[in-house]
C-alpha positions as a Markdown table, in Angstrom:
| # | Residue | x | y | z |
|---|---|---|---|---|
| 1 | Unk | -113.9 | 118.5 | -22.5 |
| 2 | Unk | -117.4 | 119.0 | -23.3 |
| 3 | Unk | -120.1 | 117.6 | -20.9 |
| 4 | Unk | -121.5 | 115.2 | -23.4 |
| 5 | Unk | -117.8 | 113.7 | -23.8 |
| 6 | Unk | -117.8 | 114.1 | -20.4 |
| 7 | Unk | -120.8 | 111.5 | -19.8 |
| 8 | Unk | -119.8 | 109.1 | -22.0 |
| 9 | Unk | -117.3 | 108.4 | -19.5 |
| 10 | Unk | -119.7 | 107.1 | -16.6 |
| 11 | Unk | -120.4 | 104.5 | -15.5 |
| 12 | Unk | -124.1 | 104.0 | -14.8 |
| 13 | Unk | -124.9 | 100.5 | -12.2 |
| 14 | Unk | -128.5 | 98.9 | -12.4 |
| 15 | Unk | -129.2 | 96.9 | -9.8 |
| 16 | Unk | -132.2 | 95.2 | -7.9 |
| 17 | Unk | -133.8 | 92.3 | -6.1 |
| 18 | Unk | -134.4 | 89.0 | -7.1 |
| 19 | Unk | -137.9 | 89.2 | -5.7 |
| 20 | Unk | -139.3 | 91.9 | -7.8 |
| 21 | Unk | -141.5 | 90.6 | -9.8 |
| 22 | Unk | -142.9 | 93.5 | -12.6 |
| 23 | Unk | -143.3 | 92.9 | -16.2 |
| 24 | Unk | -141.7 | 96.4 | -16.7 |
| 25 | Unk | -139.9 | 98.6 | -15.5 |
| 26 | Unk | -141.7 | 101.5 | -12.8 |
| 27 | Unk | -142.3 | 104.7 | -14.9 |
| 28 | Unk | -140.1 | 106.6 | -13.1 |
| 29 | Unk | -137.5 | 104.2 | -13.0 |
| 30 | Unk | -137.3 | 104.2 | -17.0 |
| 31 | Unk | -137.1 | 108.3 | -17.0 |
| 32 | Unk | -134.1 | 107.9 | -15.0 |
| 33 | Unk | -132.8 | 105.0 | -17.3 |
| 34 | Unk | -133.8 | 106.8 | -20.8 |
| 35 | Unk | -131.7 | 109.9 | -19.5 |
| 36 | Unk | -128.6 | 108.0 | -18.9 |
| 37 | Unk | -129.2 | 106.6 | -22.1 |
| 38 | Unk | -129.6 | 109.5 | -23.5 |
| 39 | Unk | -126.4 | 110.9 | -22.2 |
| 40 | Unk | -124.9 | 107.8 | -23.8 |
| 41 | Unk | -123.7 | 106.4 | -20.1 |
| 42 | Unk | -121.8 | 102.9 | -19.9 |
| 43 | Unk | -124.4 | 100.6 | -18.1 |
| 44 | Unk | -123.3 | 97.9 | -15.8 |
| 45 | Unk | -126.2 | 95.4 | -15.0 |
| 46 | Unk | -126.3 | 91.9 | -13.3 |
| 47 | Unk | -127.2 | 89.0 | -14.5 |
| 48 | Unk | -129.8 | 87.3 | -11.7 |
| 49 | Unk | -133.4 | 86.8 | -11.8 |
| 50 | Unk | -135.6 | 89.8 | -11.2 |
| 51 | Unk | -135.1 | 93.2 | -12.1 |
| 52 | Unk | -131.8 | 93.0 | -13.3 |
| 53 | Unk | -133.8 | 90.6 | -16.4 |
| 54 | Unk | -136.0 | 93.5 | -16.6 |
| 55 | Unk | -133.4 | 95.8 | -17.1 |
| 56 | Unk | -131.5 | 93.8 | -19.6 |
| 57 | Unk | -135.0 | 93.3 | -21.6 |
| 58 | Unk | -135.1 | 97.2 | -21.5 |
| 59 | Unk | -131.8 | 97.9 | -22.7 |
| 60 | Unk | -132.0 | 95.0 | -25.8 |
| 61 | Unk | -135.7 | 96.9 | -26.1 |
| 62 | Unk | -134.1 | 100.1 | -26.7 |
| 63 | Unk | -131.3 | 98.7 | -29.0 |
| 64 | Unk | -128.4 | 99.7 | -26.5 |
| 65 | Unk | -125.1 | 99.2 | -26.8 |
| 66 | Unk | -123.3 | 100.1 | -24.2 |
| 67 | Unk | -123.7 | 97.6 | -21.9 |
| 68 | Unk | -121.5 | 95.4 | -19.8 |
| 69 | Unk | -123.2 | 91.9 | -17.9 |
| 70 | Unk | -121.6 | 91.9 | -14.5 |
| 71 | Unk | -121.9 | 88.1 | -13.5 |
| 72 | Unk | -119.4 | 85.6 | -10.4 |
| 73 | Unk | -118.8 | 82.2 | -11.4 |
| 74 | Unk | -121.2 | 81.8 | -14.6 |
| 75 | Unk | -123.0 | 84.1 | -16.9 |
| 76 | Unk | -126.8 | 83.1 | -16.5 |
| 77 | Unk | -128.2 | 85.6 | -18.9 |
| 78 | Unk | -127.4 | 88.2 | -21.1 |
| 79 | Unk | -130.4 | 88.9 | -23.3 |
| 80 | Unk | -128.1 | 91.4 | -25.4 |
| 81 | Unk | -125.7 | 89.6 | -26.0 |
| 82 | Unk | -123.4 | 91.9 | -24.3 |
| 83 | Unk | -119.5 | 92.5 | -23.3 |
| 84 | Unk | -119.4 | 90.3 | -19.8 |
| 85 | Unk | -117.3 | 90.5 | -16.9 |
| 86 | Unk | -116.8 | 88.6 | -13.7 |
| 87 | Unk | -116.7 | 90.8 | -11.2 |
| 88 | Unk | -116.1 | 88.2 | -8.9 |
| 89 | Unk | -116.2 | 84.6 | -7.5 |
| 90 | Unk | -119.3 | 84.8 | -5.5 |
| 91 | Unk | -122.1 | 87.1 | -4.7 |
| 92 | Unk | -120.9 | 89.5 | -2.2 |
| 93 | Unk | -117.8 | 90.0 | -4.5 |
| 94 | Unk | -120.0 | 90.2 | -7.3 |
| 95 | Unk | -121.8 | 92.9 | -5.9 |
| 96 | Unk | -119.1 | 94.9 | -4.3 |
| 97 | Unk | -116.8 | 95.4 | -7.1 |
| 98 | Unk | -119.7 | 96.4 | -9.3 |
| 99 | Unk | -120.4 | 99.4 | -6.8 |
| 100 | Unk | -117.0 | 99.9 | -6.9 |
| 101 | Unk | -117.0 | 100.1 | -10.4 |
| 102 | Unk | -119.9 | 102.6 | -11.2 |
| 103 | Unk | -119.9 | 106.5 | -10.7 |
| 104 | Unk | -123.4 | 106.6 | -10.2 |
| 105 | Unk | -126.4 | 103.5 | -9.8 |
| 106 | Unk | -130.1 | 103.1 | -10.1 |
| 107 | Unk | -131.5 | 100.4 | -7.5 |
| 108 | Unk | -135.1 | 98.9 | -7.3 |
| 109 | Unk | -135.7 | 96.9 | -3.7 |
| 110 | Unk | -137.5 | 94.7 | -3.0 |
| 111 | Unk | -139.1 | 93.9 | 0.6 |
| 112 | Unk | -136.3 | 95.2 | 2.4 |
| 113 | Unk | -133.6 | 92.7 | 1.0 |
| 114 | Unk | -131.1 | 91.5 | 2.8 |
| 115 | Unk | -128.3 | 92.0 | -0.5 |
| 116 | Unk | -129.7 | 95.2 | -1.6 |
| 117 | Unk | -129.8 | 96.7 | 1.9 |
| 118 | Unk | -125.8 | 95.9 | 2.2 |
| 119 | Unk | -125.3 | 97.2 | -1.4 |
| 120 | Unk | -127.3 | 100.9 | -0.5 |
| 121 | Unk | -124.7 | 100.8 | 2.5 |
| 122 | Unk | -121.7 | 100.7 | 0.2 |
| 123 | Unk | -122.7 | 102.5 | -2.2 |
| 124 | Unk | -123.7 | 105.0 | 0.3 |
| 125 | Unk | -120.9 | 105.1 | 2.2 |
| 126 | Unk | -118.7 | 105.4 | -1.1 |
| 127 | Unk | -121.0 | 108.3 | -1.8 |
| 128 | Unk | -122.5 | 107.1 | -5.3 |
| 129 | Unk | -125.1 | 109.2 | -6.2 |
| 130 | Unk | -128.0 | 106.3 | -6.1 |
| 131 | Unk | -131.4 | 106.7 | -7.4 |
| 132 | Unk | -133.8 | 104.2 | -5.5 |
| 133 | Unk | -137.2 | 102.8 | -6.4 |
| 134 | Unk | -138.1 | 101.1 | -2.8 |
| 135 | Unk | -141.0 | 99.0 | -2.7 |
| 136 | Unk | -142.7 | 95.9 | -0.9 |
| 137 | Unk | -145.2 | 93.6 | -2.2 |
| 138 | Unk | -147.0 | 93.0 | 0.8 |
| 139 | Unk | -148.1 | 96.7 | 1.6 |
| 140 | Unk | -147.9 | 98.0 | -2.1 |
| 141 | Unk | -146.0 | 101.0 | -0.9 |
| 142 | Unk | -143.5 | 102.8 | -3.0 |
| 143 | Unk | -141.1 | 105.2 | -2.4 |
| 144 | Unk | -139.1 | 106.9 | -4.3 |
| 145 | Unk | -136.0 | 109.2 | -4.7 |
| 146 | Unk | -132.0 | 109.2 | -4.2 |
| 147 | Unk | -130.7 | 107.8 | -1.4 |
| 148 | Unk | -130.6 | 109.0 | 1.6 |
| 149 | Unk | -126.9 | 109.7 | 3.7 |
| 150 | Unk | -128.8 | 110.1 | 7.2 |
| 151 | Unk | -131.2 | 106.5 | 6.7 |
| 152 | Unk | -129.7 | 103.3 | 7.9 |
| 153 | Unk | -130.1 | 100.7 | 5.0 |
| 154 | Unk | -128.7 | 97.4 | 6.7 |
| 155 | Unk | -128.1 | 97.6 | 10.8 |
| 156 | Unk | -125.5 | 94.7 | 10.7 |
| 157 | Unk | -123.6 | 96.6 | 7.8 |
| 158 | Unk | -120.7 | 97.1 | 10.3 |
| 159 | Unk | -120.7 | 93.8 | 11.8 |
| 160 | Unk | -120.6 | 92.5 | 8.2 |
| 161 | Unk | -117.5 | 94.8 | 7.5 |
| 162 | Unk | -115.5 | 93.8 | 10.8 |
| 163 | Unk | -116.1 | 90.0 | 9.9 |
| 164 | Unk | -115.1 | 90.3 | 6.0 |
| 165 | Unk | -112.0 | 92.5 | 7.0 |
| 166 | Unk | -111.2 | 90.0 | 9.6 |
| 167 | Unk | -111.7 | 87.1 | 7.4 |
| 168 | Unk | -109.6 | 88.9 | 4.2 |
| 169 | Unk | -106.6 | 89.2 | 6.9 |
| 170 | Unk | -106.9 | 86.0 | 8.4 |
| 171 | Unk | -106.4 | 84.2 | 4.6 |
| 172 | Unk | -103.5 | 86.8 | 4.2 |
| 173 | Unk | -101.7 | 85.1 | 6.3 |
């Protein structure tokens, strides 16, 4: 198989938080976005307010295709007019079987959010190669780069994970 044939195959996730607030998409942001593109990736984006709208107004920007609108209980925007799939039945849900779903993800936090910082967890721990555009409105500091395995994202990630599995067992039986 050919590495363009190859590509077409993967699965790229776009995620981020509600709370940025940009016009656009970060510069280098897009140059990681236009090269998936490019390689004619699937893209799985969400549906909530923020940059997950700013990715979705990029993609219909750029005429692409290939896009699936992850969404729980109700689709509240697909500017694209996309394939759509509920990934869930609420949030957390949502947002897990999306990770689970991608091979690789791009992921712009914002002010050290609660949701994205579980998400880098999982998709760290699943070891999705993650591209992440961190940055905080208060300080205006950016930083930029793939994620790192070493960096603790969410310190109540594991408490999080004993509660869910306990919960998931308890409503097994």
């Amino acid at each position: 198989m050919k590495d363009g044939a190859r590509s077409r195959d993967k699965k790229l996730l776009l995620m981020g938080s509600s709370a940025f607030k940009g016009r656009e998409l970060p510069v280098e942001v897009k140059k990681r976005l236009d090269a998936a593109l490019e390689r004619g990736m699937m893209i799985i984006v969400g549906e909530a307010p923020g940059a997950n709208r700013i990715f979705q107004d990029y993609l219909k920007a750029k005429g692409y295709r290939d896009v699936v609108v992850g969404h729980a209980v109700r689709l509240r925007y697909n500017v694209g007019n996309w394939r759509d799939v509920q990934y869930g039945k609420n949030l957390k849900e949502r947002e897990r079987k999306m990770i689970e779903d991608c091979d690789s993800a791009i992921v712009i936090w914002m002010n050290n959010s609660g949701v994205i910082a579980e998400d880098l967890e999982l998709l760290k721990r699943l070891g999705k190669p993650t591209y992440l555009y961190e940055c905080s409105s208060e300080t205006n500091h950016v930083r930029e780069g793939q994620l790192d395995p070493n960096r603790i994202y969410d310190r109540f990630y594991h408490m999080k994970e004993y509660y869910r599995k306990r919960k998931t067992e308890s409503q097994l039986q």
